[in-house]
Structure formats: structure tokens, C-alpha cells
C-alpha positions, 0 to 999 in steps of 0.5 A, spaced: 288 227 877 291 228 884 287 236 884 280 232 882 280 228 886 282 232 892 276 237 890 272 229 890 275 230 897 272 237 899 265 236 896 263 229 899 266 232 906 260 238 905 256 234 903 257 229 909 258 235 914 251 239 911 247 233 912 249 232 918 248 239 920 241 240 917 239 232 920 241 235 927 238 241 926 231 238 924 231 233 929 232 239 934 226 243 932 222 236 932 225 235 940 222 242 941 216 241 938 214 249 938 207 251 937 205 254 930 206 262 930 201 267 925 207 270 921 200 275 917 193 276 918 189 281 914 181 281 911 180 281 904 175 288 905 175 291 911 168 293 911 163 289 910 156 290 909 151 286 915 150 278 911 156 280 907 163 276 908 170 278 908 176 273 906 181 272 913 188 271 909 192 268 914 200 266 914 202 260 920 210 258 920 210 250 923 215 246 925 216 241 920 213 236 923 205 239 924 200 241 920 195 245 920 187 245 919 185 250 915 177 250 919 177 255 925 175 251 931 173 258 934 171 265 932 166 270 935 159 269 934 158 275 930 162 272 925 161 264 921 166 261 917 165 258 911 167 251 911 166 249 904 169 255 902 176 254 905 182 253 902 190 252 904 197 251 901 202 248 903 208 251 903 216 247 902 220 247 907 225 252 908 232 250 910 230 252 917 226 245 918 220 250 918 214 251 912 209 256 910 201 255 910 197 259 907 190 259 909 183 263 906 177 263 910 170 267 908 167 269 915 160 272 914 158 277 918 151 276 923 150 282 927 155 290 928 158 287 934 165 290 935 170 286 934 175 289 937 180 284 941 176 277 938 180 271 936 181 266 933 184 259 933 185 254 928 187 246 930 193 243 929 193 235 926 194 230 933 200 227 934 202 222 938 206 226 942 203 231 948 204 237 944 200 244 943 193 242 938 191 250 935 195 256 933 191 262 935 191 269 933 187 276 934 183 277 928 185 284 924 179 290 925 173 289 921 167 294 920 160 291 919 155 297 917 148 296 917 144 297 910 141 304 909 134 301 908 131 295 911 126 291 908 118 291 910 118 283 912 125 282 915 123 275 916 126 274 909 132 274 910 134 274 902 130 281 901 134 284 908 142 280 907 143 281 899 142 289 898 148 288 894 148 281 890 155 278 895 160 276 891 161 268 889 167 266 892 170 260 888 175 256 893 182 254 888 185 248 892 179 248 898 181 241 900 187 239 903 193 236 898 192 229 896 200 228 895 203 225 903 209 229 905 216 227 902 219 227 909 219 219 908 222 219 901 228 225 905 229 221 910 230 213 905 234 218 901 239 220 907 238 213 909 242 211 903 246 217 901 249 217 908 253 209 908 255 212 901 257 218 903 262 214 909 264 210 904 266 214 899 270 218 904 273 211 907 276 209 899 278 217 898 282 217 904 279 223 907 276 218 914 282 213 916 281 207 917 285 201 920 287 196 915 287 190 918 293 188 918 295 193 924 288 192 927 290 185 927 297 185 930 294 189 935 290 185 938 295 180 937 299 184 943 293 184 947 294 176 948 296 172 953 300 165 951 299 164 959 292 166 960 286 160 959 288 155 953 281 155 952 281 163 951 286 164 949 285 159 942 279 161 941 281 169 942 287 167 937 282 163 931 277 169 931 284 174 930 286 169 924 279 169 920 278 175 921 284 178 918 284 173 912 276 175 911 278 181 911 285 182 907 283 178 903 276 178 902 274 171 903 269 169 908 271 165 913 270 168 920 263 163 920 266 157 917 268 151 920 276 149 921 276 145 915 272 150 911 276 155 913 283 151 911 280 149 904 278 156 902 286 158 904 289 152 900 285 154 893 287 161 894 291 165 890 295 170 895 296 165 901 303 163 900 303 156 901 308 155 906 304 157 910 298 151 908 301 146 913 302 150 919 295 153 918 293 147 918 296 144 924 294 150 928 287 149 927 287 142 929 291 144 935 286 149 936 279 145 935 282 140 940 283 144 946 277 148 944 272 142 943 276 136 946 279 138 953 287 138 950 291 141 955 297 144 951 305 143 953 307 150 955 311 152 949 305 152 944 301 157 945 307 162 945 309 158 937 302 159 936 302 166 937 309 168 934 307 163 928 300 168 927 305 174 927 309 171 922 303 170 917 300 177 918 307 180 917 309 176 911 301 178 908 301 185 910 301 189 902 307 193 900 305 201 901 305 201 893 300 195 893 295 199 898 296 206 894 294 203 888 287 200 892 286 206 895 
């Protein structure tokens, strides 16, 4: 049992660790908020007769938190894209905090013109935050070629741009995905996984925490029986609801005296000799807090020695807290 829950140990503690990591990581590249980078460009065709159009087939890296419109914003005259006929795929994050768009654009070539050192850029979806708003690129060398033969009329332009019947382009997934992103449901996840994981480590041992037997003795040192009577009662009582609230997992830091001196009678592990001393502590306690009772200078230190008594006689054997570990 002991080597299984050793690897329990490890596993969470790597998962802990990673989840960590990988959150660091993300909000890092949010922090930064970098302008998307053209990791590919190509054409389809790289010639092309004039009229006739060629697929730009593009590959954008984006940080996690952008997104990319596939309808150019700007391009060059002698080339028009096809609004209707681009499509794009959203690709899943990487462990990078980074993703993957594929985006395919038919341009029509309207005149010869070179097209050497023409751009292109295509708009980033606005955030709230002042951030780049396109991703540009150059576009790849592309031939336009005039017709051999041109028709009598060229005032029709069906007789002078389809010597050759162009070919239909059918757009596959031409519209944006519908389907939102799933970084809320990560981040719910996280949101739930994390507690969990922190709790599951408290519970194995892995993340020591202070039982509240020795978190309470400890605050006991702190207190001076010689300070402010008010202060110090106050001080005292606080320590002792929270010990039994959570030594004994009763609710009693937000009771009254008498509701916290009830719930101690009925339950089982107080020991009873205490029931009375408890009882005339609180009572102390509530007329120096709310009745302006000045206590005789031997107690506030009986006061305090008798809390230090009840902590250490409730305080479990090592055994007893093996066992709940």
C-alpha cells in the first residue's frame, strides 16, 4: 500500500508542478501579446492566365488568445480576393500556448502587373487590450499571361477572361467555426482541478500543514496575560473556537458563548472535566469583553494555562494522526 501511494504522491505533485508550469507559461505569452507570424505562403498555380485565379494557402502561428480573420484587408490592385470563397481552419493549441491557422483565399488576377514585393495583410480579431490589429505577409511570385488571342469585342468581358472555363472553387468550412473556444472550459477545469490537487497533496503528506494543535499552542505563546484585558480575552477566545472548530470539526468560531458551550457539552471527544472550566472561562470572558469587568491580576495567567492545559490533553496520539492521514 505504502509504494502506491508514494507513486499517488509523485503523480499529483506532477500534475500540480505541470499545471503550474503550463499556467505561467500561458499567461506569459498573453503578457506579451506578440503579433501573429506567416510560418508558410504559397499559390495553388503559380501562373495564371489574366481573369483566372490562383488559391493563396497561408499558415499564421497566433498566440492563444488571437484570432485570425481569414478576409485580407489589404492586397494589390492587380489582384482581388474572392470573399465568399475563403475558408480557414482553426488549428488546437500546442503546449506552447500557441495555435495553428490555415487560411485559403482565391485572388483573381485583373491586369499583368509584377507582383514583385507586393503584400498582403489580413486583420486580427480587436481585443480590448492596445495590441497589434493584422498579420502581413509578401506575397509568393505569381505570373499572370495575357491570352494568345483576344476577342473582336473586348467590351465583353465573358468572351476576353474565360478562354479557358476557370475552375469552380468550392469553399470547404468557408465560414468561421460556429463552436466558441474551449479556453473557458480549461480555465473552469483548472479552477477545480488545482483545489483538488492541493488537497489531495495535504491529505498524502506531500504539503505539510500545521496541525491545529501546535498552530494553536503557538499563538498561545504570543499572548501577554499583562496586555489589555479586552485584547487579550478576546485574543484568547478566538484561539480557543478555532482550535475545537477545527480539531474537532465543529462549527464554533461564529457561535455565541453559550452556543459554543453547548455544542462542547454534547460532543463526544471533549473530555468532561473540562465542561465546567470552559464554562466559567467563557463567562469571564464575555464580561470583560461586553460588561467592562476588570480581572484581578492572577486571571488572565489561570486563564491561559487552563486553555494550554485543554489543548494538550486534546492533542491526538501520533498513532491517532497516522491513521487520519
Amino acid at each position: 500500500m505504502k509504494p502506491l501511494l508514494t507513486v499517488l504522491k509523485i503523480i499529483l505533485l506532477v500534475i500540480f508542478l505541470a499545471g503550474v508550469g503550463f499556467g505561467y507559461l500561458f499567461f506569459r505569452i498573453w503578457q506579451k501579446n506578440e503579433r501573429p507570424e506567416v510560418t508558410s505562403s504559397s499559390w495553388t498555380e503559380t501562373e495564371i492566365l489574366l481573369g483566372h485565379a490562383s488559391i493563396l494557402e497561408l499558415e499564421i502561428e497566433a498566440p492563444w488568445h488571437r484570432e485570425v480573420m481569414p478576409f485580407p484587408q489589404s492586397y494589390p490592385e492587380s489582384l482581388v480576393p474572392v470573399l465568399d470563397q475563403a475558408e480557414f481552419t482553426k488549428g488546437k493549441l500546442n503546449l506552447l500556448g500557441t495555435r495553428e491557422w490555415t487560411i485559403r483565399v482565391p485572388f483573381v488576377a485583373t491586369n499583368t502587373k509584377d507582383l514583385e514585393g507586393a503584400t498582403a495583410s489580413f486583420p486580427l480579431k480587436k481585443t480590448k487590450r492596445v495590441s497589434p490589429t493584422t498579420v502581413s505577409l509578401s506575397l509568393p511570385p505569381l505570373s499572370v499571361i495575357t491570352p494568345e488571342e483576344i476577342p473582336e469585342d473586348p467590351r465583353v468581358p465573358e468572351d476576353f477572361l474565360t478562354e479557358e472555363e476557370p475552375e469552380k472553387i468550392s469553399p470547404e468550412g468557408a465560414n468561421p467555426p460556429d463552436e466558441k473556444s474551449n479556453l473557458w472550459i480549461w480555465a473552469l477545469g483548472a479552477l477545480i482541478a488545482i483545489p483538488l490537487v492541493i488537497y489531495l497533496l495535504k491529505r498524502t503528506g506531500i504539503i505539510k500543514t500545521t496541525p491545529p494543535w501546535e498552530k494553536a499552542l503557538g499563538n498561545l505563546s504570543k499572548l501577554d496575560p499583562q496586555s489589555s484585558p479586552v485584547a487579550f480575552y478576546s485574543k484568547l477566545t478566538d484561539i480557543l473556537k478555532q482550535y475545537t472548530s477545527e480539531r474537532f470539526s465543529i462549527r464554533g468560531r461564529s457561535k455565541t458563548s453559550a452556543e459554543f458551550l453547548r455544542i462542547l457539552k454534547n460532543h463526544p471527544l471533549i473530555p468532561n472535566v473540562y465542561l465546567e472550566q470552559l464554562e466559567a472561562f467563557a463567562h469571564l470572558a464575555d464580561e470583560v469583553k461586553f460588561a467592562d469587568h476588570t480581572p484581578d491580576s492572577t486571571e488572565a495567567p489561570r486563564s491561559l494555562e487552563l486553555i494550554k492545559k485543554f489543548v494538550n490533553d486534546t492533542t491526538p496520539e501520533p498513532e491517532e494522526t497516522k491513521s487520519k492521514t
